[in-house]
C-alpha positions as CSV (number, residue, x, y, z in Angstrom):
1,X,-29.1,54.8,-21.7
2,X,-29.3,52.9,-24.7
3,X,-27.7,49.6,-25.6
4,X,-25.8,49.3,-29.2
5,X,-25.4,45.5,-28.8
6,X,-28.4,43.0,-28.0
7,X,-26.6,39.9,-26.9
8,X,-30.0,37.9,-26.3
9,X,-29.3,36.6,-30.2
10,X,-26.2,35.3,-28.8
11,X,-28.2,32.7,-26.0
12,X,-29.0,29.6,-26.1
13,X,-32.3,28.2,-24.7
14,X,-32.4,25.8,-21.7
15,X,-33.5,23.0,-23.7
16,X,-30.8,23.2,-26.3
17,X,-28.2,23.2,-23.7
18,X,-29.6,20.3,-21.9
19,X,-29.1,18.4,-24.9
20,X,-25.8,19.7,-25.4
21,X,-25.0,18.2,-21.7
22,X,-26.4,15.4,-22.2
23,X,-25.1,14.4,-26.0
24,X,-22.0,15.9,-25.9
25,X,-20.3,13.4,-23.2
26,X,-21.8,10.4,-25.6
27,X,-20.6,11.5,-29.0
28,X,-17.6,12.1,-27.4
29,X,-17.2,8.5,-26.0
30,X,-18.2,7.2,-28.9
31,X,-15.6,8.7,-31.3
32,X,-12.6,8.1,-28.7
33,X,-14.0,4.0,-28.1
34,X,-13.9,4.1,-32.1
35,X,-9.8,5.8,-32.4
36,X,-9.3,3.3,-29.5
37,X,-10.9,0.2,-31.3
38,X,-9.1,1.2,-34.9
39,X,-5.9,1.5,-33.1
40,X,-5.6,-1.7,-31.5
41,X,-7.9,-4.1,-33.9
42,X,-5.4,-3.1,-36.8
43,X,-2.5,-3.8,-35.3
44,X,-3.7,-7.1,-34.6
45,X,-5.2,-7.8,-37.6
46,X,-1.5,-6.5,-39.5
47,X,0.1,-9.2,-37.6
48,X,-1.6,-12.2,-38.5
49,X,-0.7,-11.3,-42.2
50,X,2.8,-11.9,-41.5
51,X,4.9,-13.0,-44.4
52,X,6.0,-16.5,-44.0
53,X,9.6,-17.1,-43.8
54,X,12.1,-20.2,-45.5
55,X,12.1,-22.6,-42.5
56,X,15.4,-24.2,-42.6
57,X,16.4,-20.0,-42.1
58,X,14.2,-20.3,-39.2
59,X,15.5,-23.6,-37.3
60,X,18.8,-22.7,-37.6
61,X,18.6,-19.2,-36.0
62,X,16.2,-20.8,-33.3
63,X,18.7,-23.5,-32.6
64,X,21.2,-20.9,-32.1
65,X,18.8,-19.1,-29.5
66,X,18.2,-21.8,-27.4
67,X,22.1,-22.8,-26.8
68,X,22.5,-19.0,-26.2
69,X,20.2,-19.3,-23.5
70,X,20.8,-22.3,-21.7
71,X,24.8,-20.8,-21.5
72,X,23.0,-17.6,-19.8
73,X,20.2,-19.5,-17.9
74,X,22.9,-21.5,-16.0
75,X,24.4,-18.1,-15.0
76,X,21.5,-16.1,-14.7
77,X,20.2,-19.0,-12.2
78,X,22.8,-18.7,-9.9
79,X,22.0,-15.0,-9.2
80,X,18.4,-15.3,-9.0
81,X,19.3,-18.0,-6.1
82,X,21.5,-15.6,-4.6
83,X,18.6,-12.7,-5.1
84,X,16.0,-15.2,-3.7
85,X,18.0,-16.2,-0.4
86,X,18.7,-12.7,0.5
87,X,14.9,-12.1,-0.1
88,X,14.1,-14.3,2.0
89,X,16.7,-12.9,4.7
90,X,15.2,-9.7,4.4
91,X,11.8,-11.3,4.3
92,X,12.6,-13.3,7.8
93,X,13.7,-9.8,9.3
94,X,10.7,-8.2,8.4
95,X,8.3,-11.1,9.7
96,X,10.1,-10.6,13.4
97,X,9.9,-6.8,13.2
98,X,6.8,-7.1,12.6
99,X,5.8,-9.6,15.1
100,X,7.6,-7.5,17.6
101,X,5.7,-4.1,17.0
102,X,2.3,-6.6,17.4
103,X,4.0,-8.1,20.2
104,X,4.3,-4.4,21.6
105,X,1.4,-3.2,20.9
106,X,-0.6,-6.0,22.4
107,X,1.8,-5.1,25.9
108,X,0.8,-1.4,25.9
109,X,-3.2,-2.3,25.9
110,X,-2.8,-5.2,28.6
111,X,-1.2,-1.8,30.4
112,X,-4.1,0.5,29.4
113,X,-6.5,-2.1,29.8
114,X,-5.7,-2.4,33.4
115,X,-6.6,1.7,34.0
116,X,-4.9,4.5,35.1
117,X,-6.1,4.2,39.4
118,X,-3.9,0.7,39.3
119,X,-1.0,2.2,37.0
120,X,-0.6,4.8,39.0
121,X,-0.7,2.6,42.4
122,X,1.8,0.3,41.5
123,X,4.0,2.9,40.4
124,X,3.1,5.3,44.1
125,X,3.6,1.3,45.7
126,X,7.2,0.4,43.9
127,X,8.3,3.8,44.4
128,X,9.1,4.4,41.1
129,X,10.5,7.7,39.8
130,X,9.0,9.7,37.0
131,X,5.8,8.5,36.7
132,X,3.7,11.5,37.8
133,X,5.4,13.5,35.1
134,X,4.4,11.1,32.3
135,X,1.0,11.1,33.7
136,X,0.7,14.9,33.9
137,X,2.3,15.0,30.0
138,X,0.0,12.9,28.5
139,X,-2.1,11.5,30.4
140,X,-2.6,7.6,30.2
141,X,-0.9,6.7,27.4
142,X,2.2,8.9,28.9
143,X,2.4,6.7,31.9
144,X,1.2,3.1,29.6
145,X,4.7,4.2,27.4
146,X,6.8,4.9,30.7
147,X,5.8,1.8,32.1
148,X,6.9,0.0,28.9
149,X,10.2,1.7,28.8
150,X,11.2,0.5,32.3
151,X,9.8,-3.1,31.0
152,X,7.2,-3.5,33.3
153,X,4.2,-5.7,31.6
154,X,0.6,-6.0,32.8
155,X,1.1,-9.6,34.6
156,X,3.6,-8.0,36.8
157,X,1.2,-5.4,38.2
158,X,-1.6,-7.8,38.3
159,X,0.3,-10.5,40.9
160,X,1.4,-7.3,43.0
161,X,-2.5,-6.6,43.2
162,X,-3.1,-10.2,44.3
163,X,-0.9,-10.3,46.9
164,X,-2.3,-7.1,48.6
165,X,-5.9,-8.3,48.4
């Protein structure tokens, strides 16, 4: 049929909206670095016209401040020497934990590094119990965190190698 509207009056051609994409982000950094710069360069230029105030006023109120805060420095010292040791305490807790879980982790691949044939050897060769279901669960790393449960290291399997050979 017949169309009562023609919307092509309505378009806009490719070359105005590639201006459009490429103007509008500009303008509109421009006028927000401009609200940004009057908001903070006035404020700094209303404080250097502060009034000047009667000194003797002044010395007498900052005289006052400073014995204020030597009576709450003393106090306030004490805690933060308080706060700081038990910092440190929780500081020295965290450093072991830490040093543990690397301590660990460095024990489980010296296990994996040795390989699963000699794991599971030394396990078939102890007669330990258990370790063929850790194998068969996850493989490896099953039978690396089994072996670390029961505290057996890497240097312990190594010397039972050396004395079979």
């Amino acid at each position: 049929m017949f169309s009562l509207f023609d919307f092509s009056a309505f378009e806009t051609s490719a070359s105005v909206q590639a201006i459009n994409d490429i103007l509008f982000p500009v303008v509109l950094f421009v006028v927000i670095f401009w609200l940004m710069c009057e908001v903070f360069l006035v404020d700094v230029a209303v404080e250097d016209n502060l009034p000047v105030v009667n000194e003797e006023f002044t010395h007498s109120i900052i005289q006052a401040q400073i014995d204020k805060d030597n009576t709450s420095q003393n106090a306030e010292n004490n805690h933060v020497l308080t706060n700081l040791l038990a910092d440190m305490a929780a500081t020295i807790d965290e450093h072991e934990t830490k040093t543990e879980s690397l301590d660990n982790d460095s024990r489980r691949q010296n296990l994996k590094a040795l390989g699963i044939r000699k794991l599971r050897d030394f396990c078939r060769n102890s007669e330990i119990k258990g370790y063929a279901a850790a194998y068969r669960q996850r493989g490896l790393d099953g039978l690396v965190e089994f072996l670390f449960a029961k505290q057996i290291h890497a240097h312990q399997i190594e010397q039972q190698f050396k004395h079979v050979k």
